[in-house]
N, C-alpha and C positions, 0 to 999 in steps of 0.2 A: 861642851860636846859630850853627850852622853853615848857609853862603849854601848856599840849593837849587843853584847854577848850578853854583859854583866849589869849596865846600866848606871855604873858609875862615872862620876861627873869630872874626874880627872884621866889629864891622860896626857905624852907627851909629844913633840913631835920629833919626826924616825928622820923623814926626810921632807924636802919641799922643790918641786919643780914646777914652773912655769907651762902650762901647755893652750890651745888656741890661738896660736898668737899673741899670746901673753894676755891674753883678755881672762882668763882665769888658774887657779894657782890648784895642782895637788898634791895633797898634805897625807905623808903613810905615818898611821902615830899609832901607839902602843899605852894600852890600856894599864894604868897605873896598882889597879888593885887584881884583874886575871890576868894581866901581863899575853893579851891577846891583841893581835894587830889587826886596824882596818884602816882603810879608805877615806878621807872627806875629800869636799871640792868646796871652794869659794870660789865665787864672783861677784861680778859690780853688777847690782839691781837696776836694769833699764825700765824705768819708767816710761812708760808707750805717751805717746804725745797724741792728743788729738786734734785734730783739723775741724774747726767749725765750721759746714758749708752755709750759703745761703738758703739754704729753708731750714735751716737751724739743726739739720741732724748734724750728727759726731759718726767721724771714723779716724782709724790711724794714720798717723802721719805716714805720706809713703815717698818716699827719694825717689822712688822708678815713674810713677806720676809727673812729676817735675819735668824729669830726663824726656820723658814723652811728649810732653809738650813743649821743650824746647827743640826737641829734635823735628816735630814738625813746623814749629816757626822759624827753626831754620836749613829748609831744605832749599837745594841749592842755591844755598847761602855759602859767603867764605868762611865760615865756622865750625872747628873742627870738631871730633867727635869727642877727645881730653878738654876743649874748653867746654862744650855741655855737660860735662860730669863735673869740672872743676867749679860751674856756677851750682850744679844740685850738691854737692858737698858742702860748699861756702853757708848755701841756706841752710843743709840739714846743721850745720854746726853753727850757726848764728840762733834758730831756735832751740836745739838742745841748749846751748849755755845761758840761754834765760831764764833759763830754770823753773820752765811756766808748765803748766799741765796742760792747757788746752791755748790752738790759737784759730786764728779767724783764716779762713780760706784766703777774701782780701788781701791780710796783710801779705800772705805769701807770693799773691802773685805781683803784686807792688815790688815783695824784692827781685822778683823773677825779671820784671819788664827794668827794674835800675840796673841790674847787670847788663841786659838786654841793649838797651841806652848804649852805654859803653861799647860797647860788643861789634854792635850789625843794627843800623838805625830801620834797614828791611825789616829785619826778623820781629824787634821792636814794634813795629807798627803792625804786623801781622799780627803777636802776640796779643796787641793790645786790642784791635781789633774783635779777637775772640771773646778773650777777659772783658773785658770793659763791654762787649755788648753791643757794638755803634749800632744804631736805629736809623741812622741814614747816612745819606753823604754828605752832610753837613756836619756831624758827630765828625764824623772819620778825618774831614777837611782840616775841622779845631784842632785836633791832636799831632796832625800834619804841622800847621802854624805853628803852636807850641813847641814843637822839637825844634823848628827852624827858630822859633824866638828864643831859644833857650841859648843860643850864640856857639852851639854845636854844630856838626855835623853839614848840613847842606848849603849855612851859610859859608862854611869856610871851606869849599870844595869838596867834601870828602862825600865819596857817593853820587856826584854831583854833574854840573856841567865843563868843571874844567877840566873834559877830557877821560874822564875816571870810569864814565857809563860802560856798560856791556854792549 
C-alpha cells in the first residue's frame, strides 16, 4: 500500500476495526518514511453471478426475484414469510459456493420447485406451472401424477382427502 502523501510502499498498521458487519476491516496506518497517517479499507471481492435466461441473455443473479416468486406461488398457502426467505438464502448460498460465474435460469428454478416439493405441494405445482410452461391440461395432469407417484404428499394424506381439505 502505497502512503497518499509520499508514495512510499511501506507503512504500519496503527489500528484495525471490524465495521459492516464485519463484512469489511478498517486499517489507520502510519507511513514509515513521512511518518503521515491514513485510512485503508479491505473487503471480500463479490464476484456478481449471473443468471442465464432462456433466450440466452445474462443478468445478475437477484435473491428478491426468487422471494417474488415464491411469494406468489404461495399465497394463501400455509407458508410463511421466514420459510420464503429461508429457501432464497439456501439457493443464493448453494450458488454462491459453487464457485461458478454464470448459471442457467433452469437450474434455479429446479431448486426453487425442490424446496417447493417439500414445503406446500399447492404452491409446487403453481410454481411449476409457471416455470415449466404447461401447454395444456394434459402437461399440468403429468406433473400432477408424478408428485403423487413420487410416494409423497397426496398419496399418504397430506393435503389430501383424509380430512386435511379446506
Amino acid at each position: 500500500m502505497k502512503c497518499p502523501f509520499c508514495a512510499f510502499s511501506e507503512s504500519k498498521v496503527i489500528d484495525s476495526r471490524s465495521i459492516e458487519d464485519n463484512s469489511a476491516i478498517r486499517r489507520r496506518r502510519e507511513c514509515l518514511s513521512c511518518g503521515k497517517r491514513y485510512t485503508t479499507y479491505e473487503k471480500v471481492e463479490d464476484i456478481p453471478i449471473l443468471v442465464i435466461k432462456k433466450d440466452e441473455s445474462r443478468e445478475n443473479f437477484d435473491k428478491n426475484k426468487i422471494i417474488t416468486g415464491l411469494i406468489r406461488a404461495c399465497q394463501k398457502r400455509p407458508v410463511s414469510r421466514a420459510q420464503i426467505e429461508a429457501i432464497a438464502t439456501d439457493i443464493e448460498r448453494t450458488v454462491s459456493n459453487r464457485m461458478i460465474s454464470e448459471i442457467s435460469s433452469s437450474e434455479i428454478g429446479e431448486m426453487v420447485m425442490s424446496h417447493l416439493k417439500d414445503i406446500d405441494e399447492v404452491a409446487y405445482v403453481r410454481f411449476a406451472s409457471v416455470y415449466r410452461q404447461f401447454k395444456d391440461i394434459n402437461t399440468f395432469l403429468e406433473e400432477i401424477k408424478s408428485l403423487m407417484g413420487s410416494g409423497e404428499g397426496l398419496r399418504n394424506g397430506k393435503n389430501g382427502k383424509n380430512g386435511n381439505h379446506r
